[in-house]
C-alpha positions as CSV (number, residue, x, y, z in Angstrom):
1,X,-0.6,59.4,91.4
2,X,-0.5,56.1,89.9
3,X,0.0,52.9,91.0
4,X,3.3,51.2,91.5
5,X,3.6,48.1,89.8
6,X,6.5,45.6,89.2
7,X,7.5,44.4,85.8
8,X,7.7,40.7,85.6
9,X,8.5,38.9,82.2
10,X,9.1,35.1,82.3
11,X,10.0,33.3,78.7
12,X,8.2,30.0,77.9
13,X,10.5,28.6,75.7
14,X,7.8,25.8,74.7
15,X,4.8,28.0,74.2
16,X,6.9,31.3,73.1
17,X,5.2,33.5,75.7
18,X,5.6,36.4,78.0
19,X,3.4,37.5,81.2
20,X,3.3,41.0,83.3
21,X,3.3,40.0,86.9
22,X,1.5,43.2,88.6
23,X,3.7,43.8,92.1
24,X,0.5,45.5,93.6
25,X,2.1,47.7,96.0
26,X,2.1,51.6,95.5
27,X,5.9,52.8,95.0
28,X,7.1,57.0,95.1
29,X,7.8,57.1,91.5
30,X,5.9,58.5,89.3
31,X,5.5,59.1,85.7
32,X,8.6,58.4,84.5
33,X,9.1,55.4,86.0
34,X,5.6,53.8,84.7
35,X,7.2,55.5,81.3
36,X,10.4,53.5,81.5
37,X,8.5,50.3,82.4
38,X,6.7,50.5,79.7
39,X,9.6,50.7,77.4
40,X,11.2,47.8,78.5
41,X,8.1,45.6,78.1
42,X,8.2,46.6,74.9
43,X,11.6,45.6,74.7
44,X,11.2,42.9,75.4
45,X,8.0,42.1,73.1
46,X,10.1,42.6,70.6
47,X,13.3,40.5,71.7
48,X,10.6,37.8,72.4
49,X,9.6,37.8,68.5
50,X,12.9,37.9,67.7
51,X,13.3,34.9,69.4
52,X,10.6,33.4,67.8
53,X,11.0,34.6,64.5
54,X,14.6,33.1,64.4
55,X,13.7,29.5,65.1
56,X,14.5,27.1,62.1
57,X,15.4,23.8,61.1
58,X,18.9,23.4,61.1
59,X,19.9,23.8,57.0
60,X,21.5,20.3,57.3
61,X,18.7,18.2,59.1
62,X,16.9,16.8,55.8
63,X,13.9,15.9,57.9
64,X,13.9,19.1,59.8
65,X,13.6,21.2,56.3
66,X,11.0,18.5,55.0
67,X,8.2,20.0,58.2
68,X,9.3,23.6,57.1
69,X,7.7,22.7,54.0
70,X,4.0,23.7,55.2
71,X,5.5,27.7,55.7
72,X,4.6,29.3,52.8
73,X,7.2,31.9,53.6
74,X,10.1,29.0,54.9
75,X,8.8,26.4,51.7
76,X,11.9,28.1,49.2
77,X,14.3,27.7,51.3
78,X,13.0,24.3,52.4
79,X,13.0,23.0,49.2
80,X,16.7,24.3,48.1
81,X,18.4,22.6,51.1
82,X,16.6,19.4,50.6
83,X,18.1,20.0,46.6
84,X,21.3,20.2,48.1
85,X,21.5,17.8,50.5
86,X,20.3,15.2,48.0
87,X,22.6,16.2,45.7
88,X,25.5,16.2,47.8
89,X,25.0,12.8,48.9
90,X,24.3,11.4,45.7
91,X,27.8,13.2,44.6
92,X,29.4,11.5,47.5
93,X,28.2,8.3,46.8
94,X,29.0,8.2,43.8
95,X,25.6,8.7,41.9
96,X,24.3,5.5,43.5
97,X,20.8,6.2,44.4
98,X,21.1,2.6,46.6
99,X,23.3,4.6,49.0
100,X,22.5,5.1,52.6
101,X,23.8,9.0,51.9
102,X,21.0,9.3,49.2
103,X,18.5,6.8,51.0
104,X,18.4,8.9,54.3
105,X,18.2,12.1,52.4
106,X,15.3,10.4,50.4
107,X,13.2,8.6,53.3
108,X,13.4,11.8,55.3
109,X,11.9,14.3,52.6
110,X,9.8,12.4,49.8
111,X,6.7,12.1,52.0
112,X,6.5,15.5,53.0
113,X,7.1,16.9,49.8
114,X,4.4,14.5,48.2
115,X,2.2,16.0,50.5
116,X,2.8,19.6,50.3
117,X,2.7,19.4,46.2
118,X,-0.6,18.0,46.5
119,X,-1.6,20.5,49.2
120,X,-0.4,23.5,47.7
121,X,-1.5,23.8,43.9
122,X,-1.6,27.6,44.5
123,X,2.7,27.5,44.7
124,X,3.2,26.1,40.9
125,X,6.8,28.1,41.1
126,X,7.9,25.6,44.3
127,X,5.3,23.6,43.0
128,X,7.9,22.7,39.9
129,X,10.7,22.7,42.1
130,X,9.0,19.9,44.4
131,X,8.3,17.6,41.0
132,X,12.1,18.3,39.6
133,X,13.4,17.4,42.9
134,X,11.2,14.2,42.8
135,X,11.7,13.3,39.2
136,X,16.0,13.3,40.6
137,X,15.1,11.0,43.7
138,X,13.9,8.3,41.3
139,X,11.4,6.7,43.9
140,X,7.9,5.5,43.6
141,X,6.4,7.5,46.5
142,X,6.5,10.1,44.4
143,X,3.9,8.8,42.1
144,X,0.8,10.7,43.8
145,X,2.6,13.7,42.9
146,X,3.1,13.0,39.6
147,X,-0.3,11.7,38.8
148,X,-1.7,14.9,40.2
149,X,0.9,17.0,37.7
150,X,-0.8,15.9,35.0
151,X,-4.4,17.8,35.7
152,X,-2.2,20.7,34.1
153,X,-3.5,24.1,33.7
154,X,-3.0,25.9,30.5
155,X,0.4,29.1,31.1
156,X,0.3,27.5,34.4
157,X,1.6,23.9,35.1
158,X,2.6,22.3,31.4
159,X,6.3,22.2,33.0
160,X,5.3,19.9,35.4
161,X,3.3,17.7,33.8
162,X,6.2,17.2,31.5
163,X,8.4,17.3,34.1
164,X,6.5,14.3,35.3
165,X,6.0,12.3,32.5
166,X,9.9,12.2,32.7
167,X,10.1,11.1,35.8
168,X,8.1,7.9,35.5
169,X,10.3,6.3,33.1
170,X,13.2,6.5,35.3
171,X,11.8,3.7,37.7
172,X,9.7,0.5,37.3
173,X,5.8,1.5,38.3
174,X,4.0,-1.0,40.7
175,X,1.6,-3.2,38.8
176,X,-1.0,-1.6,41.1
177,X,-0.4,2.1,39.9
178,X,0.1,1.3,36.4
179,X,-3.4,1.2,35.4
180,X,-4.4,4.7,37.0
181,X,-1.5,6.4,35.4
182,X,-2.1,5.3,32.1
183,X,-5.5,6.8,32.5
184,X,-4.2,9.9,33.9
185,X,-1.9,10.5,30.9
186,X,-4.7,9.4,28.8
187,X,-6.8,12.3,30.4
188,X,-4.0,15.2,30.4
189,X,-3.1,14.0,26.6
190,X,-7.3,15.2,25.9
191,X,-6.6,18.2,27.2
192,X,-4.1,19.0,24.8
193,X,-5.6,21.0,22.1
194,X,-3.4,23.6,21.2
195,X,-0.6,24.0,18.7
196,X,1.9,26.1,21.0
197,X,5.4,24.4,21.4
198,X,4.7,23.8,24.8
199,X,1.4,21.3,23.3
200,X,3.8,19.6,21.2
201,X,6.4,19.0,24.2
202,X,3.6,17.4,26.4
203,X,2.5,15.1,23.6
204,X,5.8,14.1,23.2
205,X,6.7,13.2,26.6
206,X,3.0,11.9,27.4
207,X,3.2,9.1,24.6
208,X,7.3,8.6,25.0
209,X,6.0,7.7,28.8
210,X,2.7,5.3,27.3
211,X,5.5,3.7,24.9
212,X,7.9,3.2,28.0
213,X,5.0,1.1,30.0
214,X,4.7,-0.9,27.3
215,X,1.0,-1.7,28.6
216,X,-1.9,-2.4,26.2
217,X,-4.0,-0.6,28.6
218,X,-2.7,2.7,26.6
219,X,-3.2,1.2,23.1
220,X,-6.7,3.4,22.9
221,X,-5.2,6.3,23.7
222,X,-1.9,5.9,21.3
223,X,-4.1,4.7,18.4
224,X,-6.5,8.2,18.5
225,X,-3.4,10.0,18.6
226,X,-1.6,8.4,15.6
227,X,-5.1,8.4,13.2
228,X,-5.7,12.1,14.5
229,X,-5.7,14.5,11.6
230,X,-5.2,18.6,12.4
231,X,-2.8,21.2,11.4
232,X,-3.1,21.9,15.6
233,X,-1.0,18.7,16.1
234,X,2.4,18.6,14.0
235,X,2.2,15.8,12.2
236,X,5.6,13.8,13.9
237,X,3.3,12.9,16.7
238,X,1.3,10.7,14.7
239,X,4.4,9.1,13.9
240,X,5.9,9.1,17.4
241,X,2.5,7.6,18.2
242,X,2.4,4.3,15.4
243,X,6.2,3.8,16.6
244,X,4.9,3.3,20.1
245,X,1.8,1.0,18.9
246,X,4.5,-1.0,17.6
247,X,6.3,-1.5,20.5
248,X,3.2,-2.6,21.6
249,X,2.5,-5.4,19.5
250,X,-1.2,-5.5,20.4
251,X,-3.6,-6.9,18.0
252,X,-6.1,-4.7,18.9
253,X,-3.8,-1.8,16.8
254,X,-3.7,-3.4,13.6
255,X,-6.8,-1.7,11.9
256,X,-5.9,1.6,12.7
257,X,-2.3,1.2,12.0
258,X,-3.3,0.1,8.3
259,X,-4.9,3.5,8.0
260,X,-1.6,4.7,9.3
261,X,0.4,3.4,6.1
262,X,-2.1,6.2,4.5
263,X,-2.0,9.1,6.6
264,X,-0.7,12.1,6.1
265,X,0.1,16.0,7.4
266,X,-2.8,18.1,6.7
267,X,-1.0,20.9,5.5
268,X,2.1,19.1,3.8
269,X,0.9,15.9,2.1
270,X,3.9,14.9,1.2
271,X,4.8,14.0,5.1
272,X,3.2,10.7,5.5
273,X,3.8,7.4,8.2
274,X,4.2,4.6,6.1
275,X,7.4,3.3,7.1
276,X,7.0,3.4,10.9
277,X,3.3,1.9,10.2
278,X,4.8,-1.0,8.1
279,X,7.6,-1.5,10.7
280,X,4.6,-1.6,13.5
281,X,2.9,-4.2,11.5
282,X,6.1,-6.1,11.0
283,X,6.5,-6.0,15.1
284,X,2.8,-7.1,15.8
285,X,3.5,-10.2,13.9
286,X,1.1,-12.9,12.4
287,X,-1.8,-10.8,13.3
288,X,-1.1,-8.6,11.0
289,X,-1.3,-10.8,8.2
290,X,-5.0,-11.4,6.8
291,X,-5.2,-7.4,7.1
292,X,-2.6,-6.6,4.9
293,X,-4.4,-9.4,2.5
294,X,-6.9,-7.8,2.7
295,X,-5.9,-4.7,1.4
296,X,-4.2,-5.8,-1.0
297,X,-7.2,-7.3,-2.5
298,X,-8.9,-3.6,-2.1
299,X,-11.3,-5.1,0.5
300,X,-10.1,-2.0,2.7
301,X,-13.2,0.7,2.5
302,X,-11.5,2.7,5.2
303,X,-8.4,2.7,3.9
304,X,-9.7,3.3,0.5
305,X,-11.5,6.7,2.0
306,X,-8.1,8.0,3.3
307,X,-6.2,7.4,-0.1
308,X,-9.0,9.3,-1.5
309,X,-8.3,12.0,0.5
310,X,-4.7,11.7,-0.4
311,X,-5.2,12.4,-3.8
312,X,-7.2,15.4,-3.4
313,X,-4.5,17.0,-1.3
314,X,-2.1,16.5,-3.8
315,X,-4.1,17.7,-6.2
316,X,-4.8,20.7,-4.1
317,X,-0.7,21.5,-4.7
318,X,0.2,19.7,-7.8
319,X,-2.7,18.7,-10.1
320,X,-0.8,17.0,-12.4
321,X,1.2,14.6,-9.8
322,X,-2.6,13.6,-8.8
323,X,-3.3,12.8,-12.4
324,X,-0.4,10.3,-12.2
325,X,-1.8,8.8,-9.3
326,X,-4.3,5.3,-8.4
327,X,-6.5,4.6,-5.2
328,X,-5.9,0.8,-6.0
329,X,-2.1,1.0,-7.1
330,X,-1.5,3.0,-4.3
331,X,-2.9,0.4,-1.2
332,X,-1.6,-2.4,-3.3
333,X,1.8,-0.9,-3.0
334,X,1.8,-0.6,0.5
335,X,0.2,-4.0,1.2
336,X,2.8,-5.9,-0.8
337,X,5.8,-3.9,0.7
338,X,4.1,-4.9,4.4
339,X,3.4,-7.9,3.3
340,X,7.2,-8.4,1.6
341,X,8.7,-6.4,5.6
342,X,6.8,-9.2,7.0
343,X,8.3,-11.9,5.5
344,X,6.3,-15.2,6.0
345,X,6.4,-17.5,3.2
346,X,2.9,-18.4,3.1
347,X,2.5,-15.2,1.6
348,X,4.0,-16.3,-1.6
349,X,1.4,-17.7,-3.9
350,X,-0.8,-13.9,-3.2
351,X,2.5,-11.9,-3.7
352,X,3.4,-14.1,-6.9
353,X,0.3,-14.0,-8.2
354,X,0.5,-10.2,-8.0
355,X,4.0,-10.9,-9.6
356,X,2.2,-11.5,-12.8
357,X,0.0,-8.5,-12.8
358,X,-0.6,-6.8,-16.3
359,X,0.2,-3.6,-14.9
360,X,4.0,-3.6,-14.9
361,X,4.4,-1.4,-11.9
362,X,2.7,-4.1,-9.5
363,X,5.0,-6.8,-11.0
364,X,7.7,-4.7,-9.6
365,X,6.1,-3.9,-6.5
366,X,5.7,-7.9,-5.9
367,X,8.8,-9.4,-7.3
368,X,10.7,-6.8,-4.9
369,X,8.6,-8.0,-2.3
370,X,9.5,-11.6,-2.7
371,X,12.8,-11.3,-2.6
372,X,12.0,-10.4,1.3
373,X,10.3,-13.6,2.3
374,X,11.5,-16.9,4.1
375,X,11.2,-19.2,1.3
376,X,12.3,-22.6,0.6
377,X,14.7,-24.2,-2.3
378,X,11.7,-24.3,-5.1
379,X,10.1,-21.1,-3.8
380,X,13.7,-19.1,-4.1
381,X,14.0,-20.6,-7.9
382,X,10.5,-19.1,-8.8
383,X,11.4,-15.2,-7.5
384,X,15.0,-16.2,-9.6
385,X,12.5,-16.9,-12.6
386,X,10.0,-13.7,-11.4
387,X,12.5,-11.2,-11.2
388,X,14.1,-12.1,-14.3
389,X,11.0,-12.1,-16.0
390,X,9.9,-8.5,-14.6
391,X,13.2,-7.3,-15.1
392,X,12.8,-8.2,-19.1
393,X,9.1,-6.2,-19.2
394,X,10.3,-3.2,-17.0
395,X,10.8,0.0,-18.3
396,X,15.0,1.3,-18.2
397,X,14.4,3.4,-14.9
398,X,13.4,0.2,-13.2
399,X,15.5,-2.0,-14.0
400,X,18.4,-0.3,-11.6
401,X,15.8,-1.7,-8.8
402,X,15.3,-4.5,-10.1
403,X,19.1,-5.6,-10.1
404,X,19.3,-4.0,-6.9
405,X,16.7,-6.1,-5.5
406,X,18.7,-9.6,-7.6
407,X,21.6,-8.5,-5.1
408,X,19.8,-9.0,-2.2
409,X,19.3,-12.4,-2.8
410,X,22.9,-13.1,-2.5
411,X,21.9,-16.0,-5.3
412,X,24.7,-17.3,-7.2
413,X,22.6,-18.6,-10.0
414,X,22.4,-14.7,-10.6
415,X,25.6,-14.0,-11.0
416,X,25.9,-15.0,-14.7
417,X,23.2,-13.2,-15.3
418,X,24.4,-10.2,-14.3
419,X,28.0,-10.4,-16.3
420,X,25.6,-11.1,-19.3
421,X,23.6,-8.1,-18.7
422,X,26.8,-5.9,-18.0
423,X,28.6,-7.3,-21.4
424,X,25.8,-6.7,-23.7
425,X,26.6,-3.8,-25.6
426,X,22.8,-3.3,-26.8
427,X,22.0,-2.5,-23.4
428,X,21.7,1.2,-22.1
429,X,24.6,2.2,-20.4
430,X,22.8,2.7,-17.1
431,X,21.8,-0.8,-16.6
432,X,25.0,-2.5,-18.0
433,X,26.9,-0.3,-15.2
434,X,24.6,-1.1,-12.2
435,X,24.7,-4.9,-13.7
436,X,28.5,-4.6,-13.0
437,X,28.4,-3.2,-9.7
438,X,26.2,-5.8,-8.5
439,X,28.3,-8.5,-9.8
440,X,31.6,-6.8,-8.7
441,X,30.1,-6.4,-4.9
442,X,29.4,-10.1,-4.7
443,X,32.0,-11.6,-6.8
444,X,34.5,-14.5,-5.2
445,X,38.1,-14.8,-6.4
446,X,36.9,-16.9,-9.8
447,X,33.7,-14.7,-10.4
448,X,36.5,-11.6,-10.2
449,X,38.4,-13.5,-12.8
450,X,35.7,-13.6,-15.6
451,X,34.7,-9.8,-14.6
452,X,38.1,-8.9,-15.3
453,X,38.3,-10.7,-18.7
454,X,34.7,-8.7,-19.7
455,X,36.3,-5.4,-18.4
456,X,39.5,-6.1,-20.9
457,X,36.9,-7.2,-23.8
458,X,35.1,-4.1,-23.3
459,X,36.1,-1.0,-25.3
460,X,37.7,2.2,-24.5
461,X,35.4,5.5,-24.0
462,X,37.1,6.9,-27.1
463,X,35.7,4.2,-29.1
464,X,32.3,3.8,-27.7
465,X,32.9,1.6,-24.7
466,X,32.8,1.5,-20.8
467,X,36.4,0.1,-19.9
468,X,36.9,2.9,-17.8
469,X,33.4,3.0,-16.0
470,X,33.5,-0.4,-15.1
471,X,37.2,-0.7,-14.3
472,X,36.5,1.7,-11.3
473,X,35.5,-1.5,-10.1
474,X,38.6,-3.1,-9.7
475,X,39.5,-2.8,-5.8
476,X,36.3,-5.0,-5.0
477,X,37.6,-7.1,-7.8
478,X,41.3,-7.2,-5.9
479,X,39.6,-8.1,-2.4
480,X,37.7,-10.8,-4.3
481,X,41.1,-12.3,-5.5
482,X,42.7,-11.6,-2.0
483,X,39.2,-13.1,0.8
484,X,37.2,-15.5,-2.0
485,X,35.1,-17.2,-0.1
486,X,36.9,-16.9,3.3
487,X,34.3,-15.1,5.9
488,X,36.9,-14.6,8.5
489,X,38.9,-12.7,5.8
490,X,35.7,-10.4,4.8
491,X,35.2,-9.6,8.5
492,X,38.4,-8.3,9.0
493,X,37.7,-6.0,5.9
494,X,34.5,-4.6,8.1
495,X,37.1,-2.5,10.4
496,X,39.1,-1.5,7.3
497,X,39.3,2.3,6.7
498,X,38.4,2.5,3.6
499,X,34.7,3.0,2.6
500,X,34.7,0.8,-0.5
501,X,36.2,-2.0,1.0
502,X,33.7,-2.2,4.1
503,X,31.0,-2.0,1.7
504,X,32.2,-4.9,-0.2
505,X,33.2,-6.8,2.6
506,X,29.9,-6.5,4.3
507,X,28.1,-7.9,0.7
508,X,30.5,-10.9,0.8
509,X,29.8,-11.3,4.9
510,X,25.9,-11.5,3.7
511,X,26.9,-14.2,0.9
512,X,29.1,-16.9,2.8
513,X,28.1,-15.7,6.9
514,X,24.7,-17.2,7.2
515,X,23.8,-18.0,10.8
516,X,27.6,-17.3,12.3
517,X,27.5,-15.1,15.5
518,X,30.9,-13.3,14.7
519,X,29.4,-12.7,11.6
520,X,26.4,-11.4,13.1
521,X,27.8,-9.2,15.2
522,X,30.6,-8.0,13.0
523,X,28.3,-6.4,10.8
524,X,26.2,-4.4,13.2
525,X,29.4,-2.4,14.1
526,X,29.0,-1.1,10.8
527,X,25.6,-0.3,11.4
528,X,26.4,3.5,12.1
529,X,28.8,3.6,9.4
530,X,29.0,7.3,8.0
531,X,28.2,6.5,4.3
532,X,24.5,5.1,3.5
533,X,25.8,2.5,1.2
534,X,27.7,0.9,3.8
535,X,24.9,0.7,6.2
536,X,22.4,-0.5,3.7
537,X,25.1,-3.6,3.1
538,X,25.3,-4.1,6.6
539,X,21.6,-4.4,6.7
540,X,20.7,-6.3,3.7
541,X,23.3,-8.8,5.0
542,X,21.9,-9.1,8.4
543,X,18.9,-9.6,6.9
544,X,19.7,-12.7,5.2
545,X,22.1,-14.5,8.1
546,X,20.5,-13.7,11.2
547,X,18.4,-16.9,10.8
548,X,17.3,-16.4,14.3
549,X,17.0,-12.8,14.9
550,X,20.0,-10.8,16.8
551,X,18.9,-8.9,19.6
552,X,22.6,-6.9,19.0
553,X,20.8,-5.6,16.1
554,X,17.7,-4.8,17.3
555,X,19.1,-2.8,20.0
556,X,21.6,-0.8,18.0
557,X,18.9,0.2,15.3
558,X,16.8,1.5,18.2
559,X,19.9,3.5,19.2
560,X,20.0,5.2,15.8
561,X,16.5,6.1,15.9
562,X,16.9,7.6,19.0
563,X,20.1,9.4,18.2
564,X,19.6,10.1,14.2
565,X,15.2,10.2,13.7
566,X,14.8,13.7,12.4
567,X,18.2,13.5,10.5
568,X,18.4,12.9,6.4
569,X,20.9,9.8,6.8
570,X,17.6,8.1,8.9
571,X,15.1,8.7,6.6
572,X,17.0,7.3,4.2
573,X,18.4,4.3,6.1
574,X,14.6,3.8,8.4
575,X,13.1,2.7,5.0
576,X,15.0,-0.9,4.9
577,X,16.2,-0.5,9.1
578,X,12.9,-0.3,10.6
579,X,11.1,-3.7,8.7
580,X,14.6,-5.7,9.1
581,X,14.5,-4.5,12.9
582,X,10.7,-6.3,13.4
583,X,11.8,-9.2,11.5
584,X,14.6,-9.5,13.8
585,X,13.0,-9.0,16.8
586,X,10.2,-11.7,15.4
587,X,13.1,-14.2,14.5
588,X,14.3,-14.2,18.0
589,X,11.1,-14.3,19.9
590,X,10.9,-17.6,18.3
């Protein structure tokens, strides 16, 4: 026989628990009846885990999914709802992250899921999810988080260290964080060895978040990375690098960004970072001044090594293009062009000096240089005399620069000279046409006049002449006769539809709109002009009347390098953009 016994199973609904209460009396059943007892305790085991299983935060309570977050098994779904919660009260608030809809959502989650990124390493694929959902929220608490991202682990966690970088541009750090992070990225940067596209994504974003601080603190880091030469890191992040130095303006950067106006890609030498390292020295200012003197006196050994180096990569591909070239021509070259993007005056007597240079390539180099520099009355009569001069020893395929350069002096004593070199019939054809063209592009209603008169002198193709050539001249020569010297006029031409005329109208806005604000801001509207020629009037002209910078201007040639870097119609337009956009900036700092 066995013993009777009564089944009693109570439900804790705190502590989840059941108990067998024994009856302790004998009963007249027997087997099946113990059998059948023991089923339903069973049962009830089971309905009991049930029960417990089936407890959960509601899907809707935002601080209820936040604790679900230390269940390994529950952390998914935790982490989706809190997605959608957030994101549904950012929708309904209309994406205003000051909203008590997206605050709530926020202040109940971000703590938690700080806390269970850095406690769970193991989890990178909800690991990723918790940093994207952090890099959306926007908030500072985040920050331990992120600074733990970026100890990445090579096929591992590179998304989220990337992911992170992100994330901390999209808020102002505390002054008290900064530091650390900087040191952080400094750190996962090292670690970055590798040429896989992921590498190049995490130096990208790394150095795009150093250039977004802004801090000094990370000029070390950015100046190893721009002067590093290897075929493991692609050579754009050098420049990426020297534009963020730039932004910069630290002192402390000016030696290695010298180097920089040397460097190049270890396996394509013809990639190189002069213009964005002559545009960081522009930015940095009067520091940069005695440097650049410096080497252009070839007192540079440094510099002298890398341009060595150069040459021997170049002659690795092409001997004969490294026959062709100079260690001291090439520094010079890219001291006076700094020197000339810089633009202080008290660089004139060096630069003129150089002006006068037996070898006919540095008196081009120089007198092109000049025309860049904030000079006075006397001064801008010598570069008249300078580039007349080199212009007369040049060789024919210079002398298209050389006029070029004349135009951007917008100086009417040159205007003659011009019509004379365009009527003179001795002259090879190329000149005396690009000797027209500048005249035509800066002519006034009585300059239009005598232009006209050498254009009717001149004769026909059939007999020898260039009446045709130059006569394709004639609608600048009609909106001479039409605006002369009237600058409202030319800035209604800047919105016309016609290429030509916008081009000439923004020559003759650079000749008669010195330091006028409409002027000013007419012709950075043009900035993103669709036809080069355009743009580089636009530039040229803001060059010569924004007497005291234009922040306008400034900020819409960042938002071509932004949109455009990478694209043929930059490279082409960075060359004169970049050194105009320092000088700008420079100009209205002070």
């Amino acid at each position: 026989m066995f013993p009777r016994r009564r089944l009693s199973c109570r439900i804790n609904t705190k502590n989840r628990t059941c108990r067998l209460a024994d009856a302790g009396h004998q009963g007249r059943s027997g087997l099946m009846r113990k059998i059948a007892e023991i089923v339903l305790f069973s049962a009830l085991i089971v309905s009991l885990g049930s029960v417990s299983w089936g407890c959960h935060a509601d899907p809707d309570d935002a601080a209820g999914q936040a604790g679900e977050l230390t269940d390994p098994v529950r952390r998914e779904n935790a982490l989706r709802n809190i997605q959608r919660l957030y994101s549904a009260g950012l929708a309904a608030a209309d994406n205003d992250r000051s909203n008590e809809a997206v605050t709530s959502v926020v202040d109940a989650t971000i703590d938690k899921i700080t806390e269970a990124y850095s406690a769970h390493p193991e989890d990178t694929q909800n690991g990723m999810m918790m940093i994207s959902i952090l890099r959306d929220m926007q908030d500072p608490r985040g920050i331990p988080a992120f600074k733990q991202a970026m100890n990445w682990r090579a096929e591992v966690s590179e998304e989220h260290a990337i992911a992170s970088a992100q994330a901390m541009r999209a808020f102002e750090i505390p002054a008290g964080e900064l530091g650390d992070i900087i040191a952080k990225i400094g750190e996962a940067l090292e670690k970055v060895a590798g040429a896989r596209g992921i590498d190049n994504r995490m130096r990208i974003e790394f150095i795009r978040t150093l250039g977004h601080f802004g801090d000094n603190r990370a000029t070390p880091i950015l100046t190893t990375i721009a002067t590093t030469q290897t075929e493991e890191q692609n050579f754009l992040i050098n420049r990426l690098a020297a534009t963020a130095l730039g932004r910069f303006g630290d002192p402390a950067a000016v030696p290695s960004l010298i180097k920089c106006l040397f460097l190049f890609a270890p396996n394509a030498p013809q990639m190189r970072m002069n213009d964005v390292a002559a545009e960081a020295l522009v930015r940095i200012g009067r520091p940069s001044y005695e440097p650049l003197i410096e080497l252009m006196r070839g007192n540079d050994a440094e510099a002298k090594a890398i341009v060595d180096m150069y040459i021997e990569a170049v002659r690795a591909r092409d001997e004969r293009a490294a026959e062709a070239m100079d260690a001291d021509m090439l520094m010079n070259s890219e001291a006076t062009f700094t020197l000339g993007a810089l633009g202080f005056g008290d660089a004139f007597d060096t630069i003129a000096e150089e002006a006068a240079s037996e070898d006919v390539n540095r008196r081009i180099n120089a007198s092109i240089a000049l025309v860049r520099l904030s000079l006075n009355d006397a001064q801008q009569a010598r570069v008249r005399e300078i580039l007349k001069s080199t212009y007369e020893a040049a060789e024919l395929q210079a002398k298209p620069q050389l006029l070029a350069a004349m135009r951007m002096t917008y100086d009417a004593e040159l205007m003659p000279f011009f019509l004379t070199q365009g009527s003179d019939g001795d002259l090879h054809p190329e000149v005396r046409i690009h000797a027209v063209q500048a005249y035509s592009l800066l002519a006034n209603a009585r300059e239009a006049t005598a232009l006209r008169r050498m254009i009717r002198d001149e004769d026909p193709s059939e007999e020898g002449g260039y009446r045709e050539n130059f006569a394709q001249n004639e609608p600048s020569l009609v909106l001479a006769a039409e605006c002369d010297e009237d600058l409202a006029c030319w800035i209604g031409k800047l919105s016309d539809s016609e290429t030509d005329t916008v081009k000439k109208a923004g020559y003759m806005v650079g000749r008669y709109g010195r330091g006028n604000p409409e002027a000013i801001t007419a012709l950075v509207t043009i900035l993103s002009h669709a036809d080069i020629l355009v743009r580089m009037a636009a530039i040229n002209s803001l060059d010569r009347i924004a007497v005291d910078g234009s922040q306008e201007a400034v900020d819409k040639i960042e938002e071509l390098r932004e949109t455009e870097e990478g694209r043929s119609v930059w490279t082409q337009f960075s060359r004169e953009a970049l050194p105009t956009q320092a000088r700008l900036r420079n100009r209205a700092a002070n």
